[in-house]
C-alpha positions in Angstrom: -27.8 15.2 23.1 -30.6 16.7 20.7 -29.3 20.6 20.0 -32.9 21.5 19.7 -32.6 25.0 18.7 -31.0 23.7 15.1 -33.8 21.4 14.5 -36.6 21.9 12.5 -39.7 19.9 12.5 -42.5 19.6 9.5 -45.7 18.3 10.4 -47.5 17.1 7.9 -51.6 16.4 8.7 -55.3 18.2 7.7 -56.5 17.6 11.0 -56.2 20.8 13.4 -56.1 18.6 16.6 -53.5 16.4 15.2 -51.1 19.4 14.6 -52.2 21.2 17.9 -51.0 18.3 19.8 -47.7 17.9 18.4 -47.3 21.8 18.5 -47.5 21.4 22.2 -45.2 18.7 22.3 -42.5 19.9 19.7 -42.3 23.1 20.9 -42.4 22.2 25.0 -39.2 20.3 24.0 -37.7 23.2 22.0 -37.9 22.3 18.6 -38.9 24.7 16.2 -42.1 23.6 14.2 -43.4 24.1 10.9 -47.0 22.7 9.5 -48.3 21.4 5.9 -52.2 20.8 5.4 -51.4 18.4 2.3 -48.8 16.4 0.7 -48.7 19.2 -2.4 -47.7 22.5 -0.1 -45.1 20.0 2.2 -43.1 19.1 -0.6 -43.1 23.1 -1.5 -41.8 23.4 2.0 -39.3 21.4 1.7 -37.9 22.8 -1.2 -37.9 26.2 0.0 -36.7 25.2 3.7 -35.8 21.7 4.6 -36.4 20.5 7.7 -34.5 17.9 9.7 -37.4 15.8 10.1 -40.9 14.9 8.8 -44.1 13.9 10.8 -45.8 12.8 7.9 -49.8 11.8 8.4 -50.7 8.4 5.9 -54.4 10.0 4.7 -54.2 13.3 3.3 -56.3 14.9 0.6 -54.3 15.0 -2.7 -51.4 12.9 -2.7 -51.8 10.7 0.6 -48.3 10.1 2.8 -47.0 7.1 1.1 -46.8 9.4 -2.4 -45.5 12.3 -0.6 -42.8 10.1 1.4 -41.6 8.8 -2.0 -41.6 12.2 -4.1 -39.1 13.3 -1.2 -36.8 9.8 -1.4 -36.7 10.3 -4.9 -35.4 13.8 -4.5 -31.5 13.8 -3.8 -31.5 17.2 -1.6 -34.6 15.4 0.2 -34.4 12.3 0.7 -32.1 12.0 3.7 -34.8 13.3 5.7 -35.9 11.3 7.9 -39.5 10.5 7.7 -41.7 9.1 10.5 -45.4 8.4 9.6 -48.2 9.0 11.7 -51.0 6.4 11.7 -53.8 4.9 14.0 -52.9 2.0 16.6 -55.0 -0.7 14.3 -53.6 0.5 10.4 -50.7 -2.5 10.6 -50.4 -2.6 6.4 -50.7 1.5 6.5 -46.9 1.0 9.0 -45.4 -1.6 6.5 -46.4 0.5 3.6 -45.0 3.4 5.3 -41.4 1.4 5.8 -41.5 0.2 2.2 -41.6 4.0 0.7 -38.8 5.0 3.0 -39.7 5.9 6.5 -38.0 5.4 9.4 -40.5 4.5 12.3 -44.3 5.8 12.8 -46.1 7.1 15.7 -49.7 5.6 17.1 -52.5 8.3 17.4 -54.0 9.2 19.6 -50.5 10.6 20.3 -48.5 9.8 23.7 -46.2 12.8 24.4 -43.9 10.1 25.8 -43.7 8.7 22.7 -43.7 11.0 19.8 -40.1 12.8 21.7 -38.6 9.5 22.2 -39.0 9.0 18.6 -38.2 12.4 17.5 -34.7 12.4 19.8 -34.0 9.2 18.9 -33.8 9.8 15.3 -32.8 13.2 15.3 -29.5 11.6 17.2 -29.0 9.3 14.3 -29.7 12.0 11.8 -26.9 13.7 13.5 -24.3 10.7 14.6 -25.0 9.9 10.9 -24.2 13.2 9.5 -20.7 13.1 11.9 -20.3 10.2 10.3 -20.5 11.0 7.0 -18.6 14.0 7.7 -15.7 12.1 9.0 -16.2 9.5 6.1 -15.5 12.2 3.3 -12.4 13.8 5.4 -10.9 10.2 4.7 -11.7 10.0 1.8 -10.0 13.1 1.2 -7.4 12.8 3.2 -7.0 8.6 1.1 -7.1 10.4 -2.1 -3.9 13.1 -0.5 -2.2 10.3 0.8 -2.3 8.3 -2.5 -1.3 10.7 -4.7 1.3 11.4 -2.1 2.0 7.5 -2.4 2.0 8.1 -6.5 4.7 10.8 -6.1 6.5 8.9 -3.7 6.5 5.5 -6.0 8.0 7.3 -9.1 10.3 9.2 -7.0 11.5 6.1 -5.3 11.6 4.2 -8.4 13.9 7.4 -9.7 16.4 7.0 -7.3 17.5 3.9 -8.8 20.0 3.1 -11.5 18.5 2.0 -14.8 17.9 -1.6 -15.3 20.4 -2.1 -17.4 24.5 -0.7 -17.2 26.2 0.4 -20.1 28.7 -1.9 -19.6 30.6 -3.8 -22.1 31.8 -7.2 -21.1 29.1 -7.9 -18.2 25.2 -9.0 -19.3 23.0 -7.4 -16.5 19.2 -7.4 -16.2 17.8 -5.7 -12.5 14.1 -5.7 -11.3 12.5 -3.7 -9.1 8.6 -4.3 -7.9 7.6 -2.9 -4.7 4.5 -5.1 -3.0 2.9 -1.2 -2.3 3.5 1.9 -3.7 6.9 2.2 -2.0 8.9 -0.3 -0.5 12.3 -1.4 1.1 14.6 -2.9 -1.7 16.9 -1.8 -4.3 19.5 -2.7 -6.7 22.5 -0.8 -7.7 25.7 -1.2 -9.4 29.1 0.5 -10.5 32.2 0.4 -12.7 35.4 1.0 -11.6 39.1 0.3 -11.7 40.2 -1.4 -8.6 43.9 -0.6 -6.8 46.7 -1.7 -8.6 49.2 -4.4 -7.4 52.1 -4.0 -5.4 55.0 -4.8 -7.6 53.0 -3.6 -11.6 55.0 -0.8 -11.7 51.8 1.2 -11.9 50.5 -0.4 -15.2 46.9 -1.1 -15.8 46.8 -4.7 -17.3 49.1 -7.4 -17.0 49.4 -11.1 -19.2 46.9 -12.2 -16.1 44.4 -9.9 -16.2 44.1 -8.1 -19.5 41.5 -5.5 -19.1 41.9 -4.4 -15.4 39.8 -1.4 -16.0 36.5 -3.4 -16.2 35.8 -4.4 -13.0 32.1 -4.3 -11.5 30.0 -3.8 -8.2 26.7 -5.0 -8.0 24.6 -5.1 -4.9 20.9 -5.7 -3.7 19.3 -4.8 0.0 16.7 -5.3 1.4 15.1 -3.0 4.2 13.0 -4.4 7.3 9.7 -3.2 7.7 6.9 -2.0 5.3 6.0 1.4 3.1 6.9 4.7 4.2 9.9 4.2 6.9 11.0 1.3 5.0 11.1 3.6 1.8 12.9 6.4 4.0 15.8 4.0 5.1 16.0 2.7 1.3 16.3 6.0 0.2 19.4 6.0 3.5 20.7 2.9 2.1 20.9 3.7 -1.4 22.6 6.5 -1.1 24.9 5.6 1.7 26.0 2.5 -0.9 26.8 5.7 -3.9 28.7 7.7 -2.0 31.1 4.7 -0.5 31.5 2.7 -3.5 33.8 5.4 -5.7 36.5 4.9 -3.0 36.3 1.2 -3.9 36.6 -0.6 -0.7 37.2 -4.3 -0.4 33.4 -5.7 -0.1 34.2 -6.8 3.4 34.8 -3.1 4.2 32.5 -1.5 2.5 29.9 -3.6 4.3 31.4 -2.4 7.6 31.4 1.1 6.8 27.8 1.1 5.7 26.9 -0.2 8.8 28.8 2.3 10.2 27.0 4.9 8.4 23.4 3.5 9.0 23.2 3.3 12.5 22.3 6.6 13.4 19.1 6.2 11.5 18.3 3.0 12.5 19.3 2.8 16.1 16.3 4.6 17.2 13.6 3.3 14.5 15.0 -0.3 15.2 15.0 -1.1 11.7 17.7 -3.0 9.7 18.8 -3.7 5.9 19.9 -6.5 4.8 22.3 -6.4 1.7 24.4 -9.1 -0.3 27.5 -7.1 -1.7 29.1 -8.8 -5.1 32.6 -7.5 -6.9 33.4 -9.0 -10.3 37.1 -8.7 -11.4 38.7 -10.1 -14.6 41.2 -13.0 -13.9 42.3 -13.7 -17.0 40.3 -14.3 -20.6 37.0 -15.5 -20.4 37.8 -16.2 -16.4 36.0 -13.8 -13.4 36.9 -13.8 -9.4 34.1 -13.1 -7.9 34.1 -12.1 -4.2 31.2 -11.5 -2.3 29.9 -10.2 1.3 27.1 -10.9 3.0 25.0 -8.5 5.6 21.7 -11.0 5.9 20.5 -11.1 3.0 20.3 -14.3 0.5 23.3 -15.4 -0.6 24.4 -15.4 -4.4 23.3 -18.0 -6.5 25.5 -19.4 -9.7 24.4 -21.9 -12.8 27.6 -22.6 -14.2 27.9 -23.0 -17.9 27.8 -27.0 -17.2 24.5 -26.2 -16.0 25.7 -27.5 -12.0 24.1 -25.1 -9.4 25.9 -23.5 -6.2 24.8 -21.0 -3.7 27.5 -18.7 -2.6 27.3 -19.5 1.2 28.9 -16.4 3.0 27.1 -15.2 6.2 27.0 -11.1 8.2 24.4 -10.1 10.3 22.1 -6.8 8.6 23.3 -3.7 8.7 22.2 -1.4 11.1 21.6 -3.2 14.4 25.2 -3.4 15.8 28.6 -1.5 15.8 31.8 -3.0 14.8 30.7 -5.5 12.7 33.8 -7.9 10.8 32.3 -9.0 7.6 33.8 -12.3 5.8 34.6 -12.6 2.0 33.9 -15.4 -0.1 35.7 -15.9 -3.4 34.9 -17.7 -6.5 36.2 -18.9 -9.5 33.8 -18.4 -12.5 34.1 -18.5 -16.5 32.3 -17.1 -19.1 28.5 -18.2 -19.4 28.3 -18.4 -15.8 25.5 -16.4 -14.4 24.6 -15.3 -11.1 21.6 -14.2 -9.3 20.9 -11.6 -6.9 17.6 -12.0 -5.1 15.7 -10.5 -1.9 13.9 -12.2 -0.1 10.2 -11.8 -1.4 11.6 -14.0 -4.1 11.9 -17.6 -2.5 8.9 -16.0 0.0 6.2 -15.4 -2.7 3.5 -17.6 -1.5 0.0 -18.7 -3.5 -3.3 -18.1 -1.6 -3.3 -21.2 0.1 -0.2 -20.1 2.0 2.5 -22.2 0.2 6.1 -20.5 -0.7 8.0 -20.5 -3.8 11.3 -21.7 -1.4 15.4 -22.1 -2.3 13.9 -24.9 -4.1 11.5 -23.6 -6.1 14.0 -20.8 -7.1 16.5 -23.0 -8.2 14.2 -25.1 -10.8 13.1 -21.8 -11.9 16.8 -20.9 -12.7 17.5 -24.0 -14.0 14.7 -24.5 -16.6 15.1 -20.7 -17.7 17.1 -19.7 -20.4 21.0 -18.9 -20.8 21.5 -17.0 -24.0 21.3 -13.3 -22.3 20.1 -11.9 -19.1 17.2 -10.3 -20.3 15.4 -13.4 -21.3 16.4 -15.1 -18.4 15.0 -12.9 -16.1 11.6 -12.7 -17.8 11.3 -16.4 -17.2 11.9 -16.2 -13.8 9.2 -13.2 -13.4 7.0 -15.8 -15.2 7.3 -18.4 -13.2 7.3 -16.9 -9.9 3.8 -14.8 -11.3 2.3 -18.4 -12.2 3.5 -20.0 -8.9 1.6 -17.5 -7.1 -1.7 -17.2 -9.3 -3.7 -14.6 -7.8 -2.3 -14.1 -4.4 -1.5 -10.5 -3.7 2.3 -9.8 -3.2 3.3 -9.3 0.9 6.9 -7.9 -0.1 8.6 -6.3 -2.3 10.7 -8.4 -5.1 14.1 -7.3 -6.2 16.2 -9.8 -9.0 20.0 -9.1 -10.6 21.0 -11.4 -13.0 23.8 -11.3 -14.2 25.5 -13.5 -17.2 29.4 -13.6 -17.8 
């Protein structure tokens, strides 16, 4: 509905009988009028008081309606007006000349009241559902440009929160990578150092012939929250933390895993949310030999190239943390030498897809790892972020992609 009493009318004619008629009509219908002779003293009108419409007349002395119409579209504070011209029944090139220099319909003379209000209202309501619209449009776009420097905060944050991508450990050649598909996302890596419980039967002592430097044993983990940005960030953030504050006590990794779940579900109980997380412990057996045991809460397994250049995937299963209580996680232990390496992966890895819809796969991975390079970590891992970039061209990424490696 029109609210007349903030709507402002110019007519715009040299003929007296023209504007009396309109006068009667406008103002009947509670608009408030105003009235140009010519082209020259509208456009001074308008630039003193802007109206919310124009009833612009084609012939004019001085500058005619079509030259008026497009001074006022060339004008930014003016040419949002909405301009309907006013022209005889028969003047069919006068109506598309009008539409061509910017107006939005035109009225026949002699003038039907009928008509000329339907017009009026029915632009006037698009002036208006327009101007809502626009109003609406730049409270987005304030409230996008909040929300993404929000996003920015909340991506370096995030990103914070994680160790760095290398330890400072000697003995161990680690590389970790982090790449959330949107500005914050549901994975992470972390790791620590510590010296695990001593032996019933050492007499308290630190090394033994078997395992020389007992001291350097490691923890490295990756997970992997369900869902997308914000809550999936939120429960990361959860995850993370959780993972710090339980790992100085140095549980078994079957443990740990149960207390984390443990500690999770209150947070995730009512979100129904989950995070998956593969859980791996490297201990020195004896020289240049590792035991590696690993636990498994959904998320993909472990994968090892051996020095011989043989393959295996460290099959241990869990379900994720989060969606259950009392939870018995298995172990899995391995043998492993030096110039082993492992891989630590979540599961945007083997699901990056191209744009036709085709995934990199358990397969795809594993010729990745196997034509990549064994002399450090570090270059290792930059040929698998190669080859997983070309596999997937110039498809966008749908999750986020988290990769340990690890080289013994």
């Amino acid at each position: 509905m029109i609210n007349k009493p903030n709507n402002t009318i110019l007519i715009v004619d040299d003929i007296p009988t023209n504007i009396e008629v309109l006068l009667d009509v406008l103002i009947g219908a509670g608009f408030e009028v105003m009235v140009a002779l010519d082209g020259e003293s509208a456009l001074e009108q308008v630039d003193y008081a802007p109206p919310n419409m124009i009833l612009l007349d084609v012939m004019m002395p001085g500058i005619d309606g079509f030259e008026t119409c497009q001074h006022l579209k060339e004008n930014p504070d003016t040419k949002d007006i909405p301009i309907i011209f006013m022209t005889a029944l028969s003047e069919t090139v006068d109506k598309i000349k009008g539409f061509e220099a910017g107006a939005v319909d035109y009225i026949t003379k002699p003038f039907q009241h009928e008509e000329v209000l339907a017009r009026v209202n029915t632009h006037l309501t698009m002036q208006q559902l327009q101007h809502k619209l626009q109003s609406q449009n730049d409270a987005l776009f304030a409230l996008n440009e909040r929300l993404q420097k929000e996003l920015s905060i909340a991506h370096q944050v995030q990103q914070h929160l994680l160790p760095p991508p290398t330890p400072d450990w000697v003995g161990l050649d680690v590389q970790c990578y982090n790449k959330p598909a949107r500005e914050v996302g549901g994975d992470f890596y972390a790791y620590h150092a510590f010296a695990p419980a001593v032996d019933s039967g050492s007499a308290g002592s630190d090394s033994s012939p078997d395992r020389p430097d007992r001291r350097n044993c490691f923890a490295i983990t990756v997970g992997d929250v369900s869902g997308k940005g914000m809550p999936a960030a939120l429960l990361m953030s959860i995850g993370l933390a959780s993972f710090q504050n339980t790992i100085p006590h140095s549980p078994a990794p079957g443990e740990l895993l149960r207390q984390l779940n443990h500690l999770l579900q209150p947070y995730t109980s009512s979100t129904k949310q989950n995070c998956a997380l593969v859980y791996v412990q490297l201990e020195p057996n004896k020289t240049d030999e590792w035991l590696m045991t690993v636990a498994n809460a959904g998320c993909i397994v472990p994968l090892i190239r051996y020095a011989d250049d043989s393959i295996q995937w460290a099959d241990v299963g869990g379900l994720p943390l989060g969606i259950g209580t009392d939870f018995v996680y298995v172990e899995k232990t391995l043998d492993l030498a030096k110039g082993d390496m492992i891989f630590l992966i979540s599961d945007g890895v083997v699901e990056a897809n191209t744009t036709k819809g085709d995934m990199l796969g358990f397969e795809g991975f594993e010729q990745a790892v196997m034509s990549g390079p064994t002399s450090s970590a570090q270059e290792m891992l930059s040929h698998l972020l190669t080859e997983i970039s070309v596999f997937v061209g110039q498809a966008d990424s749908h999750d986020d992609l988290t990769i340990v490696v690890i080289k013994l």
